[in-house]
N, C-alpha and C positions, 0 to 999 in steps of 0.2 A: 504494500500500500504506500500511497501517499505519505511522506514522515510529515508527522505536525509541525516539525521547524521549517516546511516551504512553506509554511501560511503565511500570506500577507500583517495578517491583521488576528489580534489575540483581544477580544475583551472580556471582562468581568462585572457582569451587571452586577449592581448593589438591590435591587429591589424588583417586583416583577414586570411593572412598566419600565425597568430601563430591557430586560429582557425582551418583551414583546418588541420593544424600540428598534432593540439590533436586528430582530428577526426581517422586519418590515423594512429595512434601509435592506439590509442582504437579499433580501426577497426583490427590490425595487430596482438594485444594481444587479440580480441573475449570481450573485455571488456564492460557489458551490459551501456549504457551513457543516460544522460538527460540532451536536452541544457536546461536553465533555465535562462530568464530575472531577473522580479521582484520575483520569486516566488510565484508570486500571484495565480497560479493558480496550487501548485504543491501536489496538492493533487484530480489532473484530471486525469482520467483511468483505467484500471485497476488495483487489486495491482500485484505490479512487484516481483518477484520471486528475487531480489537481484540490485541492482544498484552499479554500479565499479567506476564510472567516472561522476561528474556533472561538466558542464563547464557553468560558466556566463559569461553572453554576457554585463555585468555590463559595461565594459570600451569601447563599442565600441557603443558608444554614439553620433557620432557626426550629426550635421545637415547642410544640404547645401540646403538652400531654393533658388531656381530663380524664385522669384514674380513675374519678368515679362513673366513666363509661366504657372505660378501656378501649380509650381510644385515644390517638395522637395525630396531629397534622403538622407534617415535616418537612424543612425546606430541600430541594432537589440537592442542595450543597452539603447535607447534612450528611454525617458518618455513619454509618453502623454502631461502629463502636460509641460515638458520640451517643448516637440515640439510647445504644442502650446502659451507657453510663447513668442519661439525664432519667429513665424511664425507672430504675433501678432504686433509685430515692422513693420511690413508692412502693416498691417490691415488685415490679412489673420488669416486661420485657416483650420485643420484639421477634418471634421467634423464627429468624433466616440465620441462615450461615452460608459463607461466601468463602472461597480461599484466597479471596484480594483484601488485603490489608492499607484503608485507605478507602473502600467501595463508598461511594455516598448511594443514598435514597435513590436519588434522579438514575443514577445507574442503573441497582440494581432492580428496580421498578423496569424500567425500560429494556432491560435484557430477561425481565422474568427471572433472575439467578436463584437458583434455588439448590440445597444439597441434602444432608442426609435428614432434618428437621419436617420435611417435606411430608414423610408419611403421615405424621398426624397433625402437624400446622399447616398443610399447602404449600404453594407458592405465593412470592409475592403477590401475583397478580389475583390470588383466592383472597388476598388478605385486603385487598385496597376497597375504601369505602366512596373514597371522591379523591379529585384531583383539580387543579388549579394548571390551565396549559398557556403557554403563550405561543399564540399562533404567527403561521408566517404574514396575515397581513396587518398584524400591529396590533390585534384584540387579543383582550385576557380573558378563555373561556371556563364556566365551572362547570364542574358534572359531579355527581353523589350528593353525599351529605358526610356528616363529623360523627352520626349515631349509628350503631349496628342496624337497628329498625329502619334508618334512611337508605332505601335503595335507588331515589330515584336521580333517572343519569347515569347509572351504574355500569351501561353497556360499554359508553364511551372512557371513562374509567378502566376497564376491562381491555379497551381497545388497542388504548396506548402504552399499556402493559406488554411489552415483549415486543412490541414494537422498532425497535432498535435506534430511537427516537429520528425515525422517518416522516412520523405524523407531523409532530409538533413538539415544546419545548415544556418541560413540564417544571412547575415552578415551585411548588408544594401537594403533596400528596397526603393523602388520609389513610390512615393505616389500625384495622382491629390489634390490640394486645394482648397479652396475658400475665396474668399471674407468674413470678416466677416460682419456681416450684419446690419445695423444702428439702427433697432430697433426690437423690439421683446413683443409677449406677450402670455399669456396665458390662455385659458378658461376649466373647468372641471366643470363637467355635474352628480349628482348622478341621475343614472336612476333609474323608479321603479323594471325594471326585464329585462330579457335580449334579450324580443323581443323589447322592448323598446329604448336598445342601440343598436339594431342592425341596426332598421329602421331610427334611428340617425345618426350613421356613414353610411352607403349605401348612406344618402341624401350625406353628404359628401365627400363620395368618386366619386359618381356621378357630384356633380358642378364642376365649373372652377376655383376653388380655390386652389391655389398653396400652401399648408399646406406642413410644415418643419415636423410634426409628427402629427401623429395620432391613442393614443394606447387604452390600456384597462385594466382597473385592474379590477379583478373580486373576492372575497373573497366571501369562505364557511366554514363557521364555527358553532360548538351548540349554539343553544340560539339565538347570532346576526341574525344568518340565511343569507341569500346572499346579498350580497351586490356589484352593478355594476356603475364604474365610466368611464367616456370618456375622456378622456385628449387630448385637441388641441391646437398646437402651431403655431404661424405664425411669420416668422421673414423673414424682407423686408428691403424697406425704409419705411421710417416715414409715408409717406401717401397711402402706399399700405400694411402694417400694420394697419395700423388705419380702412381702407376701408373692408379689409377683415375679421376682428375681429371684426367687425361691422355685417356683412352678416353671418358671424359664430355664433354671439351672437341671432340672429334672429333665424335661425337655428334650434338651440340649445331652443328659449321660451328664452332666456336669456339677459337682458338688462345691466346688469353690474356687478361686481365680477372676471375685468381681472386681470392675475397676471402678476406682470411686475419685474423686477432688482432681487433681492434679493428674494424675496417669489418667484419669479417663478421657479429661480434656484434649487428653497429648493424642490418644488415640485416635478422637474423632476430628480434632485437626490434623492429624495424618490420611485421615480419611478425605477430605475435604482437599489436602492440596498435594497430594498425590499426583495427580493429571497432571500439574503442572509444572511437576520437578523440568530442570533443564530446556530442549528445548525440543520436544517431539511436536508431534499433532497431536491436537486434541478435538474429538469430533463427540457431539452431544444426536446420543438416539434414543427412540423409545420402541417397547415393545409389550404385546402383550402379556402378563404375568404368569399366564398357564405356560408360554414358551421358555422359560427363562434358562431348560437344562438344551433346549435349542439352539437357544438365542449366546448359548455358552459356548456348544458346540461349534457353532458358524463361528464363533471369535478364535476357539483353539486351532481350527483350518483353516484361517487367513495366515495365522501364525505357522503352521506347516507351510503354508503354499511362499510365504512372503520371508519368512527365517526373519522377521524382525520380533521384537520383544513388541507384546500386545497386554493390558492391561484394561479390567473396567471395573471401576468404583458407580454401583447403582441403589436406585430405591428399590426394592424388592416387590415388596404389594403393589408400589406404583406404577412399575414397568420403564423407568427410566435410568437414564444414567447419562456417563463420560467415560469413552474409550481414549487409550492414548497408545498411539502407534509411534513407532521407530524406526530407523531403516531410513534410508534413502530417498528422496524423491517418487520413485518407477514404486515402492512396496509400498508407501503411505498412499501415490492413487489407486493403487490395484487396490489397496484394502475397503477406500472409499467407494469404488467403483462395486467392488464385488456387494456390500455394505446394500448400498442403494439397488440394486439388483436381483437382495431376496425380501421374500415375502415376510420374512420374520423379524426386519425391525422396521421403524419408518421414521419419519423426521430426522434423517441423516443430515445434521447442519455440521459445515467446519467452523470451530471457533478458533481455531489458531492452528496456522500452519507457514510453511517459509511459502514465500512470493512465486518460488516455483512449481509448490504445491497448487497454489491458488491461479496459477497461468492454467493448469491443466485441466482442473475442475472447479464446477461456480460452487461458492460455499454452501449460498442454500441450498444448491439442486434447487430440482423440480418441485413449483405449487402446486402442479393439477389444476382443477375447476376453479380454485379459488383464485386465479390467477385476476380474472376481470373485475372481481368485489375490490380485490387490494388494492387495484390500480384504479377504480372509482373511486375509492376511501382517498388514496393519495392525492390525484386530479385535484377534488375538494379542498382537502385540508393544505397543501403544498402547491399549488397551478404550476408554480416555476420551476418544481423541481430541485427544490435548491441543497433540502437538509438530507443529512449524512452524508451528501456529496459522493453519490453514484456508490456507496461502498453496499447498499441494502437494506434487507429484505426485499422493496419496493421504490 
């Protein structure tokens, strides 16, 4: 892609009308633009044919939590970590995790980021109640509301979620919260293979156990050869923690080995930034969750067929994840190609790969049907075409 230091012009609105300001001057001069938070993620989509304009959403940070509806509305500048410092004074929290340190709201709302939290809090984009956008012709639009009960608007809210901020610029967002939770722990399970772990989680998904996560790291590599772990979290109160992680540990053949405070943290932030040690590809799929000893299978024979090291940290119940391939050039597209090809996963997007990855194959691939909504959606909200500057979805 385009590096952000050919940009002409860098600004940093202070307030959401200077936001809408730049949009509408960029939109007026055809100028190609990229909002940008942390940066954390600005080496996502295609490469862009030129970038005119990067605006950070840096100073529009602020946070207004009302705990007594659990609920907060957050500036697009605002941190994760930030929010969940400020949220935390009340015993609350926002429950994502991200493996960019540094992610602001506006990001990760806009890329939908979601990791192992997902199974029982959603995604961002489940979580958002309203939003605050600034448009490209200089208007400040709202949609939702501040209350759980407030849905209305809600679609557009929805929309510009995962959106990869191609719509519009989002200035503050409204976001449901929760409780943080009194206690916590965690159990991981090496299986021998991956009917093994499959027939492990199904038990799982199957009882009446209210599990906060439950993912899968699955690693292919020469020599090691495969290698399948289960990762299950439970966090409650004290004695429905303890009760659960007791019936999990049974489960599981497992009598003791929970990770608790500090090693468990370690855990599931290994889990989370795993994908993005170094510098392979990293492509986000999803599948259905009766496939998953499938959906294993087709990953260990990319890994035969391509002799690169293949790995995937997923949601389990969910049927999602992040695969990270290695290898060359010619084995990261073959893997992608091959990927996109079967029936067994779908929404093959690259999120990070070298420029010569990305000359070979389009990140998103193929929309399908949806191809002409997205590009009416866009028309509308964008006429000129201007934001994300040609790098996607639309």
């Amino acid at each position: 892609m385009t590096s952000p230091g050919l940009a002409t012009t860098i600004v940093t609105p202070g307030s959401g009308a200077e936001l809408a300001a730049a949009l509408q001057a960029a939109a007026a001069a055809r100028t190609p633009t990229v909002i940008s938070g942390g940066g954390t993620k600005i080496d996502w989509g295609r490469p862009s044919p030129g970038i005119g304009l990067i605006i950070r959403t840096s100073k529009l940070d602020t946070v207004t939590h009302r705990h007594g509806d659990l609920t907060a509305t957050l500036g697009a500048g605002a941190t994760l970590a930030a929010v969940n410092r400020a949220l935390a004074l009340h015993g609350q929290w926002l429950p994502i995790d991200t493996a960019f340190e540094g992610a602001t709201m506006g990001g990760i709302v806009a890329t939908n980021d979601a990791g192992p939290l997902r199974h029982r809090f959603g995604t961002p984009r489940d979580r958002v109640l309203g939003v605050t956008l600034a448009l490209a012709d200089g208007r400040l639009a709202k949609a939702g509301g501040t209350v759980v009960k407030n849905v209305a608007g809600y679609d557009l809210s929805r929309l510009v979620s995962g959106s990869f901020g191609t719509l519009a610029a989002i200035e503050t967002v409204t976001m449901k919260v929760e409780p943080l939770p009194a206690a916590s722990g965690t159990l991981v399970a090496r299986c021998p293979d991956r009917q093994a772990l499959c027939a492990r989680a199904q038990a799982l998904t199957d009882s009446p156990l209210e599990l906060t996560a439950l993912d899968v790291r699955a690693v292919f590599t020469r020599g090691a050869g495969a290698g399948y772990d289960l990762l299950v979290r439970v966090a409650s109160s004290p004695a429905a923690t303890e009760a659960q992680l007791s019936r999990v540990a049974t489960m599981l053949g497992r009598g003791d080995g929970v990770l608790r405070g500090g090693p468990e943290a370690a855990c599931w932030r290994s889990q989370v930034d795993a994908p993005w040690q170094d510098a392979a590809a990293v492509v986000r799929l999803s599948w259905r969750p009766a496939d998953l000893a499938q959906v294993l299978g087709l990953l260990e024979e990319t890994h035969r067929q391509t002799q690169a090291p293949v790995s995937l940290t997923g949601r389990i119940a969910v049927g999602a994840g992040v695969v990270r391939i290695e290898g060359d050039t010619a084995a990261q597209v073959s893997a992608i190609e091959q990927w996109r090809a079967s029936s067994l996963v779908g929404h093959v997007v690259v999120l990070r790969a070298d420029p010569a990855v990305k000359q070979r194959v389009d990140v998103w691939g193929p929309m399908g049907e949806s191809v002409r909504v997205v590009a009416a959606i866009k028309q509308k909200l964008d006429p000129t075409g201007i934001l994300n500057a040609g790098r996607g979805p639309i």
